[in-house]
N, C-alpha and C positions, 0 to 999 in steps of 0.2 A: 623405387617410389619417388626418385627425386624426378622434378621438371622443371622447366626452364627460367622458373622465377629460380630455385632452390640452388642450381648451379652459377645462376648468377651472382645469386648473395655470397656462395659461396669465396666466389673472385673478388666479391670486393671485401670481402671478411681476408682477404690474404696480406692486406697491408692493416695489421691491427691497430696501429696507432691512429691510422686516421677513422679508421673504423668506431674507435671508443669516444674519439672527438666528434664526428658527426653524431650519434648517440648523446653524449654530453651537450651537444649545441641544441638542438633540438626537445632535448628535456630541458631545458633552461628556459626553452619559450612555452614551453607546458605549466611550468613554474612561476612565469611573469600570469601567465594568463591566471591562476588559480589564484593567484594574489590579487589582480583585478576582481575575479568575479566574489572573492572575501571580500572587498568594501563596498559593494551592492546589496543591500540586504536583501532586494528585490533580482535578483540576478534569475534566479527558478523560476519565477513569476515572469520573467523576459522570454526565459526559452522557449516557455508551453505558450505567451501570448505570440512569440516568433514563429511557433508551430503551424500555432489556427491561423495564425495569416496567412500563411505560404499556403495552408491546405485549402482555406477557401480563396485564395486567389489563383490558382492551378485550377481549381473546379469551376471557376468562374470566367477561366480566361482569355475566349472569344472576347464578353463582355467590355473584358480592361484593355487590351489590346484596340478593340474597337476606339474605346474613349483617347487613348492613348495616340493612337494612328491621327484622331481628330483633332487634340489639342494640335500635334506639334505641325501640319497642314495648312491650320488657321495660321499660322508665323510665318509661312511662307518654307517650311522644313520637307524634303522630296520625302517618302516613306517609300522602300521597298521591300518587298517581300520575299525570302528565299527558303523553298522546300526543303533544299538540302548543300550542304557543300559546295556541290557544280554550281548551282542555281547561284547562292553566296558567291565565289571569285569568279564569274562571268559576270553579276550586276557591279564589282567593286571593278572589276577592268574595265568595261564599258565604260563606266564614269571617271575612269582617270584618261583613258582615251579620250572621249570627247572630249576633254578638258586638255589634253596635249600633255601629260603630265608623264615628266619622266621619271620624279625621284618624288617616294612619299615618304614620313616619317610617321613612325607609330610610338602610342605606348602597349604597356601591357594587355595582352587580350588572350585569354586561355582558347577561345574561343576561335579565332586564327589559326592556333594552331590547330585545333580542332580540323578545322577547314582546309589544313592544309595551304595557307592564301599566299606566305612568303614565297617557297620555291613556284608555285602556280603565277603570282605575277612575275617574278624572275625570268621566267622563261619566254615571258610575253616581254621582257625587255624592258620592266621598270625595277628600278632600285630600290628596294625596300630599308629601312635604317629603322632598326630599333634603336628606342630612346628610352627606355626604360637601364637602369645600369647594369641590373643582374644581365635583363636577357640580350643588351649588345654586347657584351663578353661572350655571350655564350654561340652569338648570332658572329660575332670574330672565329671563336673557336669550332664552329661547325655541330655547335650539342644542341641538344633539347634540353626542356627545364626540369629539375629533376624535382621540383617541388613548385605549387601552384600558385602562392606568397612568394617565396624567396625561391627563383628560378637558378640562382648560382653558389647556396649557400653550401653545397658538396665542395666546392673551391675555395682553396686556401690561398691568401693574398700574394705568395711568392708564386703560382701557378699563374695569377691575374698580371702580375710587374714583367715576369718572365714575356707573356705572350703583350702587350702594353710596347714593350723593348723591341720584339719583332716587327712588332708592324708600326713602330714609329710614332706612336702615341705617347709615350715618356721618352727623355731625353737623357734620365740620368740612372745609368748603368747598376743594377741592385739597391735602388731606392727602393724599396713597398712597402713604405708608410701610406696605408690608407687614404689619407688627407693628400699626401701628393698626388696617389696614382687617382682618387677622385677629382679633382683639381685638372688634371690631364684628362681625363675624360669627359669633363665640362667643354673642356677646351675644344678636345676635336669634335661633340657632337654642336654646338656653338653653331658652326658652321651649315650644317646636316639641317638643322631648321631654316636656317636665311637662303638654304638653296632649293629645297623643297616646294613642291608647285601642290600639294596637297598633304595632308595629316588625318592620320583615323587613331580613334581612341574606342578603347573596348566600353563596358558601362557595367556599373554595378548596381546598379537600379535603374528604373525606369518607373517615374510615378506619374501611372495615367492619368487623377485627376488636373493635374497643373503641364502635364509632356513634361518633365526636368527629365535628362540624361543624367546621370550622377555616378560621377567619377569618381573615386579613393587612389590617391596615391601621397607617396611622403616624399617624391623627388619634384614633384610639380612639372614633370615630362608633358603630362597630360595638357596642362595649360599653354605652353610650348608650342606642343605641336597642333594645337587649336588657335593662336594669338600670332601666329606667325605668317602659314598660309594661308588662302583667301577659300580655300577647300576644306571644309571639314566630312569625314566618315564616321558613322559609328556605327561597329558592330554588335550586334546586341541579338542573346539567346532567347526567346519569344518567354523563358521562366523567368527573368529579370524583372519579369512586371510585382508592383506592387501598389493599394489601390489610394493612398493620398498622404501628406507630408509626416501624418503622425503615425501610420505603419513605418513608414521609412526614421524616422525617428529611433522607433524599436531595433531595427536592423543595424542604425549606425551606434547606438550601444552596445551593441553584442560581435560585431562584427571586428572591429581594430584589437579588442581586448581577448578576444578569440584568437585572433590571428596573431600580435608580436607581441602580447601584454603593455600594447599603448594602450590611452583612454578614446584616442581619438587619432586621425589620422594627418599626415601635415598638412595637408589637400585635402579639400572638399567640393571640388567642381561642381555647380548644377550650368547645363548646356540646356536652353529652351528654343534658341534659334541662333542662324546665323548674326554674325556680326555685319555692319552696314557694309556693302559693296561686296560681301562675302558669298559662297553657298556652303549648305548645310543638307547632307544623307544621311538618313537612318535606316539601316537596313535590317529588320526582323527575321531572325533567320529560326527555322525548325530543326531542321537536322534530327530527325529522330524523337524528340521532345514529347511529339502526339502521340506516338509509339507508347512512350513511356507512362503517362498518362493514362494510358489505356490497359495497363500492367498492372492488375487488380493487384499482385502482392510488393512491385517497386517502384510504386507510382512517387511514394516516400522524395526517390531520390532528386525529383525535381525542386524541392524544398531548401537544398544545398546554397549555401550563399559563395561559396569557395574561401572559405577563412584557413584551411588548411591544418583548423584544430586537430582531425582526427589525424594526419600524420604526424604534427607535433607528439601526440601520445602514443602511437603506435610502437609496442618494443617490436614488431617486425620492420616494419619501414624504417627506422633507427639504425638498426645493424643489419641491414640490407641495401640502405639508397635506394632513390630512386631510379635508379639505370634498371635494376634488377627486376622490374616491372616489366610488361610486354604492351602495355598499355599506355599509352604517352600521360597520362593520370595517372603517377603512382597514388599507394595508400588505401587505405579503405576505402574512401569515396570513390577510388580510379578502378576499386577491382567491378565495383559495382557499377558504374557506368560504363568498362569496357564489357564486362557480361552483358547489359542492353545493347549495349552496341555490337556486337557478335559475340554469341555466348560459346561456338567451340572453336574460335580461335584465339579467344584470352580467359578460356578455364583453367590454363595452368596456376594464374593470379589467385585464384580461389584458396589455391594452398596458403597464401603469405597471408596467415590469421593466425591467431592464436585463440579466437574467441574469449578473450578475455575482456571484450565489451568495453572498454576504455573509451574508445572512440565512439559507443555511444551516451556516455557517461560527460564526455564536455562539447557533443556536438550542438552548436546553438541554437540550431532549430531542429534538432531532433530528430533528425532524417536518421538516425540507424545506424549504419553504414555494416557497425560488427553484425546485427541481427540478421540483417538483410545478406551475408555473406554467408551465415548459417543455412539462410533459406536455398542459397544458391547450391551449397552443398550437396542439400537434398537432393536439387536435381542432377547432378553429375551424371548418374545413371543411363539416364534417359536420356541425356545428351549424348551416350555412348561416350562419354569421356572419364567415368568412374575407373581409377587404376586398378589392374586384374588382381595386386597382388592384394592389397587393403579387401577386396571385396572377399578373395578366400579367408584372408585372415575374419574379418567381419562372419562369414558364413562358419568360422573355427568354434568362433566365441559362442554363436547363436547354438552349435549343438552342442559345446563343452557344457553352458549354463542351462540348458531344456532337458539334460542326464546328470541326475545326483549321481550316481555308482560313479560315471564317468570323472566328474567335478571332484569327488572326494578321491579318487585315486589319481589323480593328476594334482591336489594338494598332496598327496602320499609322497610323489614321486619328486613334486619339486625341487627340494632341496638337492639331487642331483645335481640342476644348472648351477649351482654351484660350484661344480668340478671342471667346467669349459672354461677354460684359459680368455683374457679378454683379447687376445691376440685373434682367435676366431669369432668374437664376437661384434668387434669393432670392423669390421671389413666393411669398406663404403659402399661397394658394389653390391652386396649379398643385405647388411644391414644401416641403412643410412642414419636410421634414427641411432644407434649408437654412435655414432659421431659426437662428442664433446659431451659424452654423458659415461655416468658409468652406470653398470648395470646392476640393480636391487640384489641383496644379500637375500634368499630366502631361509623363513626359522626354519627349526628343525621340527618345530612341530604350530599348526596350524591354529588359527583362534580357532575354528571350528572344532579341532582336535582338541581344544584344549577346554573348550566351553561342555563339550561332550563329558570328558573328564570330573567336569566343576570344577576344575584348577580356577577358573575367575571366579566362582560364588565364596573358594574359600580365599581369594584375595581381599575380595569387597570386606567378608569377616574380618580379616584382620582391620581392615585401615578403621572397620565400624571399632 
């Protein structure tokens, strides 16, 4: 019964120290964040009005989109539009081509990678430079992000100094102090913006009554790589929309204190138009979105702001990482957006739940994420992806409990397993879930058996 998430976790469960530390880091921002949403007394009152916004502005969102296309037009800002992926890194190349642009600089954009856009302009021969810190480490080291907030928080600061030393970005042999190796990496990105013939920046809102592009970050990359070149891009997922300053308002409470249990974030970008002498692209991209939308039971998940609460809470994503996903979005939210995104070739992700709803207990707008994986479940079947062995077992249960004779003579006999040695019963191959578990003591005699008896009515008498 194991799959490809399950063997994954597996492997990173094999260094446990770092295993309990990633776990520990991660519940600690579960714990910043619950301490935020305690000094709000209105905090509940945010998520359900966070809700109705995202749901009437998804239902809405030709309309906003329209308005939105209009403001930022009126400023002189190009708006393009892209169905999907291809459509997205053929309009962002085009326009660094005509523009002769060999080196861009970015910041954070989940949505990029989504698109796949780094290696796709690479190959078209422009230099891409992340500038965000997590993901130019990780953009050095050749990984993906393993978390959608903090892309390199699986990496521990001797892993960053080690690889820093390689390639010539610190100078001083087993320093990783923090402050220095960040210090060092001002230094060599420093450069990366004053060479740069263009910059794009992802967007975390987009308010169509006024067109602001609105940016969140705490290293002010964003501004950077906006204030530097005379090119600005922004890529932006057509759900981003929301419909005027005081929805957006709602979002920018709920969202930093969600995400690292700050109040706010160090950056607050809004982008309305180019700077004098400048140009400015906004490119709307679908990718699937309409799709979803159209997903009477997970339309929910376009509601998501990417605050990364539900992996902070997730005891599976904790002791699993994000590598061990199949889906470049780990966590709940990621199982559930790669199942829109192809449901039988990232159903193994379905497994990495516990249903223990957590994730939908501090998501801020409410999108679900545990329920919605429950639902997914359901469909495994039919997706022809339901495991054969669960299904007999499931099909065991269904006729032990539909036959009392059956039911009560298989409590008769229980106590038997008893006598199997845990040697055969921990075997990974034959039984997975006995792995790091031990296996239940059965009584010797059953509460049925014993209710039958009145052994419990004469217990109740005594304590009466």
């Amino acid at each position: 019964m194991s799959t490809i998430h399950s063997e994954a976790a597996r492997r990173f469960n094999d260094n446990r120290a770092k295993t309990t530390w990633h776990d520990a880091t991660f519940w600690s921002l579960r714990q910043k964040r619950d301490n935020m949403a305690s000094g709000l007394s209105e905090w509940e009152e945010l998520r359900e009005h966070a809700s109705q916004i995202k749901q009437h502005t998804v239902t809405h969102l030709a309309d906003y989109l329209e308005e939105f296309s209009t403001q930022l037009e009126s400023r002189g800002v190009i708006v393009h539009w892209a169905k999907d992926a291809n459509y997205f890194n053929n309009i962002v190349l085009d326009i660094l081509q005509s523009h002769g642009v060999k080196k861009m600089v970015k910041s954070k954009s989940m949505l990029t990678e989504e698109c796949a856009m780094n290696p796709f302009l690479e190959n078209h021969g422009i230099d891409v430079v992340e500038t965000d810190l997590g993901e130019r480490i990780l953009q050095l080291l050749h990984q993906k992000p393993s978390h959608i907030v903090m892309p390199a928080i699986h990496l521990k600061r001797e892993e960053v100094g080690q690889m820093f030393e390689e390639k010539g970005i610190s100078t001083e042999k087993g320093n990783y102090d923090p402050t220095y190796l960040t210090q060092c990496a001002r230094k060599h990105l420093r450069n990366q913006f004053m060479e740069a013939g263009a910059g794009m920046t992802g967007c975390n809102f987009g308010v169509a009554k006024t067109g602001d592009i609105v940016v969140c970050t705490n290293e002010g990359n964003a501004d950077m790589s906006t204030s530097m070149p005379k090119l600005h891009l922004v890529a932006m997922g057509i759900e981003k929309i929301v419909p005027d300053y005081k929805s957006l308002a709602v979002f920018q409470r709920l969202l930093c204190r969600s995400a690292t249990g700050q109040p706010t974030t160090a950056y607050t970008s809004h982008f309305r138009q180019a700077r004098p002498g400048a140009e400015m692209h906004v490119i709307l991209v679908d990718n699937g979105r309409s799709d979803i939308l159209a997903n009477d039971e997970h339309w929910e998940t376009l509601k998501c702001i990417r605050c990364g609460a539900c992996m902070n809470t997730c005891p599976v994503y904790r002791r699993s990482g994000g590598y061990s996903y199949t889906y470049f979005i780990p966590g709940p939210i990621g199982i559930n957006l790669g199942m829109l995104h192809d449901a039988s070739r990232y159903s193994d992700n379905v497994s990495a739940c516990t249903l223990c709803l957590s994730c939908d207990n501090v998501c801020p707008a409410k999108v679900n994420p545990g329920s919605q994986v429950y639902m997914w479940r359901q469909k495994l079947d039919s997706l022809h992806k339901a495991n054969t062995m669960k299904k007999c077992m499931s099909k065991g249960m269904e006729e032990l409990f539909n036959h009392p004779l059956l039911y009560s003579s298989a409590l008769r006999l229980a106590p038997l397993a008893n006598l199997i040695p845990d040697s055969l019963t921990h075997i990974r191959s034959l039984n997975p879930w006995g792995v790091g578990h031990a296996m239940p003591k059965f009584a010797n005699e059953s509460f049925q058996t014993m209710w039958k008896k009145g052994k419990l009515n004469q217990n109740e008498q005594k304590e009466q």
